[in-house]
N, C-alpha and C positions, 0 to 999 in steps of 0.2 A: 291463096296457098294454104297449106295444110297450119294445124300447129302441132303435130305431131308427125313423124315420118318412122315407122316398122320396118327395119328391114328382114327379113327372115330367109332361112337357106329352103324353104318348100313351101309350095301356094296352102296347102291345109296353115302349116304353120303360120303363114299371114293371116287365114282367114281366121284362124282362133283367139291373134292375138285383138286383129278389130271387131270381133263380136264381142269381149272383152270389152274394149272400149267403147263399145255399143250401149253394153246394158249401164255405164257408167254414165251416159247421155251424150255421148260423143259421137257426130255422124262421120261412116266410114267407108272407102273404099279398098278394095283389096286388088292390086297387080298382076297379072298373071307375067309380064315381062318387065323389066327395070328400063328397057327404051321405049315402052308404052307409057311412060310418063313425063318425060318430056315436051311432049306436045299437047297435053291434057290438063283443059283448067278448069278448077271447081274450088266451090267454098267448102270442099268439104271437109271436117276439123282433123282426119286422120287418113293418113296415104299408106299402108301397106301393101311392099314390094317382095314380089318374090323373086332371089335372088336364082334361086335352082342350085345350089354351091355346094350341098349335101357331101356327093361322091366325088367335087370338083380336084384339084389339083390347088394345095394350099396357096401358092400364089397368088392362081388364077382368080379364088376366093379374095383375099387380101385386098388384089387389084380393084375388082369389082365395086366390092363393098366400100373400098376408100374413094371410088370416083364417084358412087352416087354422094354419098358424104358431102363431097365437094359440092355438091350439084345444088346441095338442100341447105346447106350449115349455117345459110346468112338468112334463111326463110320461114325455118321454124324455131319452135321452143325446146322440143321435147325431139332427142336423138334414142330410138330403141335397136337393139339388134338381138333380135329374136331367134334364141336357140333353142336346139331341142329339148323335149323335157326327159331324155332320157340320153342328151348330151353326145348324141350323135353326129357329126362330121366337122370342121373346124374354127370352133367356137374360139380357139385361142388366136388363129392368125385372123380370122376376120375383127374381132377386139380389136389388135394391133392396126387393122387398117380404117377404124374409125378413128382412133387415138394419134393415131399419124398423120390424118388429115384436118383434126382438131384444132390439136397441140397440148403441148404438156399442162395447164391448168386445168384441161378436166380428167377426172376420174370413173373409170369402170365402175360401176357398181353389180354385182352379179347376186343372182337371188336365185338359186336354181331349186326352186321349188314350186309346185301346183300342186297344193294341198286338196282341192278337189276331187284332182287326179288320182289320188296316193302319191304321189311327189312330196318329200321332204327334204330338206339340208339338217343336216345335225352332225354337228365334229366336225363338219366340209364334207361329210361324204351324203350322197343321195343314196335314200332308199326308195321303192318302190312297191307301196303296200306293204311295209314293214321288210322288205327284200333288200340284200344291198344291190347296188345296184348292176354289178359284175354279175350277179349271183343268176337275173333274172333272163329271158331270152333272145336280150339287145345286144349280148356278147358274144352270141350267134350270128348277128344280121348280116347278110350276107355282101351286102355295099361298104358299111360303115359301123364294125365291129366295136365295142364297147367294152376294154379289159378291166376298167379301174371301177370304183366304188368313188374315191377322189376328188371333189370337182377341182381342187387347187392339182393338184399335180397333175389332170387333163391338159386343163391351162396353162401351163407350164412345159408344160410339153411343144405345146405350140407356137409359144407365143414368147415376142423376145424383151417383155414387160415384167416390171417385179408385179409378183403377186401378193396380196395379206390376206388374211382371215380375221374377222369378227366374229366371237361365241355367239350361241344364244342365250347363254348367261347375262351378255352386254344388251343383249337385243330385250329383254325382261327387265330391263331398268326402267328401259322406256326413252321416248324419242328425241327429250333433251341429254340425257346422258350420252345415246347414242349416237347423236350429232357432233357432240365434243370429241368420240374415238374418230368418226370418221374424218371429221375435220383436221386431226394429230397424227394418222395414219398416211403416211408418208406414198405409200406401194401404190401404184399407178393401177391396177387394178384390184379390187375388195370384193372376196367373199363374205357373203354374209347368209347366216345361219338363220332358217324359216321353217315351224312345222305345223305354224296355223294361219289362213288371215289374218290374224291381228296383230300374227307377228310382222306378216308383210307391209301390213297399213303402218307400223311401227315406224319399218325400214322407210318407206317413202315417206313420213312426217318428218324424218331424222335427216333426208338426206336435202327434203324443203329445207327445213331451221339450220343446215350447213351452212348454207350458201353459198356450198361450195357449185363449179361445173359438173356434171354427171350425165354417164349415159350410162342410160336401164340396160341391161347384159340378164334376161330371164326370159320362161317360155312363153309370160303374158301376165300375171297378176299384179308383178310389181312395176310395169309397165302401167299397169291400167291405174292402180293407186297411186303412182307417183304424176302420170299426167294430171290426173283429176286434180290433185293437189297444186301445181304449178299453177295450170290455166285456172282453177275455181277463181283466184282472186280479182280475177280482171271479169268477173260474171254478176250480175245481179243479184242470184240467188246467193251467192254465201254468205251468210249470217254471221252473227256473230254473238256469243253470250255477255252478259254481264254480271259478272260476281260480286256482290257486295257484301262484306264479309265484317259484320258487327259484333259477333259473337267473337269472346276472347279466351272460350276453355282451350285446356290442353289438347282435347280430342280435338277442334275445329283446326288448332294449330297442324294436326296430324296426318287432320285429311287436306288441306292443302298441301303437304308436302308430297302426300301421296298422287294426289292428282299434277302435282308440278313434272311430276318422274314419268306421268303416260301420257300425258297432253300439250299442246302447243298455248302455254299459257302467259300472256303477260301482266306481271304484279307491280302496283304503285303502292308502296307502305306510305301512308297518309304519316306525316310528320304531325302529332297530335297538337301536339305547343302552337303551330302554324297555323293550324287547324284552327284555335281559339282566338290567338291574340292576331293572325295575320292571315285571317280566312282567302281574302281574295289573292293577295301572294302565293298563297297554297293551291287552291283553286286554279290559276294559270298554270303554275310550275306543272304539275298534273295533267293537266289536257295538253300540253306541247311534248309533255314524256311522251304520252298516246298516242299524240298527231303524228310523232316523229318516230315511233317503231310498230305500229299496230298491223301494218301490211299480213305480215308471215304468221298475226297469230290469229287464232278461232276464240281463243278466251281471252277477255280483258277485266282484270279484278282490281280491284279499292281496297284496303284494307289498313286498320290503324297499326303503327309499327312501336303499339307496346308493349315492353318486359310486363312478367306478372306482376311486382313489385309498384311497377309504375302504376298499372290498371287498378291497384287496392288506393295508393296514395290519391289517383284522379278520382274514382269512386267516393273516397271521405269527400270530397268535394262537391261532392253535388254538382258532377260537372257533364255525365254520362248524359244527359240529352241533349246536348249543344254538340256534343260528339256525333250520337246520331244525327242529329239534324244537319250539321253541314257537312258530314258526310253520305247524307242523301240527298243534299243541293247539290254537291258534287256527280253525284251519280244522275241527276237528270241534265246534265250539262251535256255530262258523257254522250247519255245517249239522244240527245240534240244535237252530235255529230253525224252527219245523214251519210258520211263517206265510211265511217265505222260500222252503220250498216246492222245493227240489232235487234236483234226480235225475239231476244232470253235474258227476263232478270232472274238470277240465284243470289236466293237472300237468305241470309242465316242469322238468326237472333229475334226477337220478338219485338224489338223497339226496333230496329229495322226494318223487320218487313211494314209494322205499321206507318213507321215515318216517310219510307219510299213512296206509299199508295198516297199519302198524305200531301208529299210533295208532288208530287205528279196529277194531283186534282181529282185523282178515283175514287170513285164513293167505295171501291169493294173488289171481290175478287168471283168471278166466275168460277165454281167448284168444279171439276176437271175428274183428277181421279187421287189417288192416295196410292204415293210411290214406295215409299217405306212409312209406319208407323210413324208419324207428327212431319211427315214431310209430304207438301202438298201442292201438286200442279194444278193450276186454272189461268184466266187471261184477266186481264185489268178492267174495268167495268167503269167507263168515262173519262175524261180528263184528256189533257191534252199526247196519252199514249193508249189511247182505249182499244181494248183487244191486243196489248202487247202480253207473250206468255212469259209467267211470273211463278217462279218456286219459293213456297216460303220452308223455311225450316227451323226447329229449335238447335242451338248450340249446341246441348248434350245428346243431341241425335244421331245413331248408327255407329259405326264404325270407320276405322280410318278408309276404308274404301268406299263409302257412301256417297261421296259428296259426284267421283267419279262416275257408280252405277247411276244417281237418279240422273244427272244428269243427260248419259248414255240415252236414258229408259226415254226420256223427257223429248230429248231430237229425234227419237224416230217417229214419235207424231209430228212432229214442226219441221221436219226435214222438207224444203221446196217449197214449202208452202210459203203466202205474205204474212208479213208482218199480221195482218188482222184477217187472219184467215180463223 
């Protein structure tokens, strides 16, 4: 059976949202009836059904779409119900009739936006190539007229569910922060505000790190980003990075925070005292933190959790290479977990990057390409992680958004590919 089920109110619309999940890697098939699937078995990863409920009779809609609900809820992962991108026919009662066949722990999440398209959400209202969305020739259609600009008061209109709204204000934080609104937002169905992919990609990492229940309520984008996202973890290919993070300027402090606010990251602040006097205490304590919450995240970092004050006092000490160093034994422990699944070290500092390569038995680094100015991708060059890819970078390097871009820049060479590719 599937692990995803679309349901949409017209076969184009299904068929857009599974080529969608198509070019995502997802194999799919598209319905042309909702009783043609019932008797039809296939591994294939994505079932879109068309409902035809367009110009239907809200009920009739409601009904529909709650009995296939039924039909799927204990079979898949991933619930979509696919409206139009220009919010035509009755997107608020068919909500209601997935959400009624549910039950009250999951949440709508609606994204009414395809930025490809010219589809945006901004304020809650759609526009259409900068049009509102009243404004354009869908308020003419002759089945299923379109008066509002709105998406919250469409749905409201229909549907006998609290509604909320999310800025895009909130959506610009980034997908930890925005997991916290959505997770504290009470309203059975959420708008949420998109006028780029990456606002959407936001929205579907935000609503993964919820973990909360959710069904996708969009024309297909955030459909396709948030499946991806759910089933990647159960796949071979998801990778995972490694941040090791040695360098103790104010700016490195900076840019982790910054990439804390866009990315799904988890941080162990290395207790440094531990670190010396009770290396392998610390050492456990560390890999069980990992063992035990690493599932939902793509980034897992190391880092010492010291004040500046403390870093000058350990510094007089002459103690800064035992720091590095068992904080690179640590980091090749890390990635001797084959379930964590790695194939990116991000290394910051100069006695890190060398201690890493050191502890890991590599004579060296295969020179690659030069991502910013003193920030350098290549792979490992023997040892027991040869051909793992490897950034090094200096501390006072870039700006608080750097650590972000190279990394960015860095995955879409390594994206899919093996570890020693």
């Amino acid at each position: 059976m599937p692990g995803v089920l679309v349901m949409a109110d017209d076969f184009t619309g299904a068929n857009d949202t599974g080529v969608l999940l198509k070019t995502k890697g997802l194999n799919a098939i598209s319905f042309l009836r909702s009783d043609d699937v019932k008797n039809f078995h296939s591994d294939e990863d994505v079932f879109c059904i068309n409902t035809d409920t367009r110009d239907k009779e809200k009920q009739y809609s409601y009904n529909l779409i709650k009995s296939i609900t039924h039909e799927f809820k204990d079979q898949v992962k991933v619930i979509s119900k696919r409206i139009d991108s220009t919010l035509r026919g009755n997107a608020g009662s068919e909500i209601d009739g997935v959400l009624d066949e549910l039950g009250k722990e999951y949440k709508a999440v609606v994204v009414a936006s395809y930025p490809s398209s010219g589809r945006i959400c901004i304020g809650g209202y759609v526009l259409v190539n900068g049009v509102p969305l009243e404004k354009t020739n869908v308020s003419k259609d002759i089945k299923t007229p379109v008066k509002s600009s709105n998406v919250i008061d469409i749905i409201k209109s229909q549907s006998s569910k609290s509604v909320g709204h999310i800025s895009l204000e909130k959506v610009l934080k980034g997908s930890n922060f925005l997991s916290r609104e959505i997770q504290d937002n009470s309203n059975e169905i959420i708008v949420i505000d998109a006028v780029t992919d990456e606002d959407i990609k936001i929205i579907a990492d935000a609503c993964v790190l919820s973990q909360q229940k959710i069904v996708c309520i969009d024309p297909g984008p955030f459909t396709a980003y948030f499946s991806l996202n759910l089933l990647k973890s159960g796949k071979e290919d998801f990778y995972r990075s490694l941040m090791v993070i040695g360098s103790t300027t104010d700016l490195t402090r900076r840019q982790i925070e910054y990439f804390k606010e866009h990315k799904n990251i988890l941080i162990y602040n290395v207790d440094v005292s531990n670190l010396i006097d009770n290396f392998e205490d610390e050492l456990q304590e560390a890999l069980s933190y990992f063992k035990q919450n690493y599932k939902k995240y793509k980034y897992l970092c190391i880092s010492t959790s010291l004040e500046k004050d403390e870093i000058m006092d350990k510094a007089s000490m002459s103690i800064s290479y035992i720091i590095s160093d068992r904080l690179n034994k640590l980091a090749k422990d890390i990635l001797s977990v084959k379930d964590f699944n790695i194939n990116l070290a991000y290394l910051t500092g100069g006695d890190i990057s060398q201690g890493f390569l050191k502890n890991i038995n590599s004579i060296g680094v295969e020179i690659i390409d030069e991502i910013i100015p003193l920030a350098v991708y290549g792979k490992a060059v023997g040892g027991e992680f040869d051909g793992l890819n490897i950034i090094t970078k200096g501390g006072l390097i870039g700006n608080e958004t750097s650590a972000d871009f190279i990394l960015s820049a860095v995955e879409k060479n390594v994206k899919g590919g093996s570890k020693n590719e």
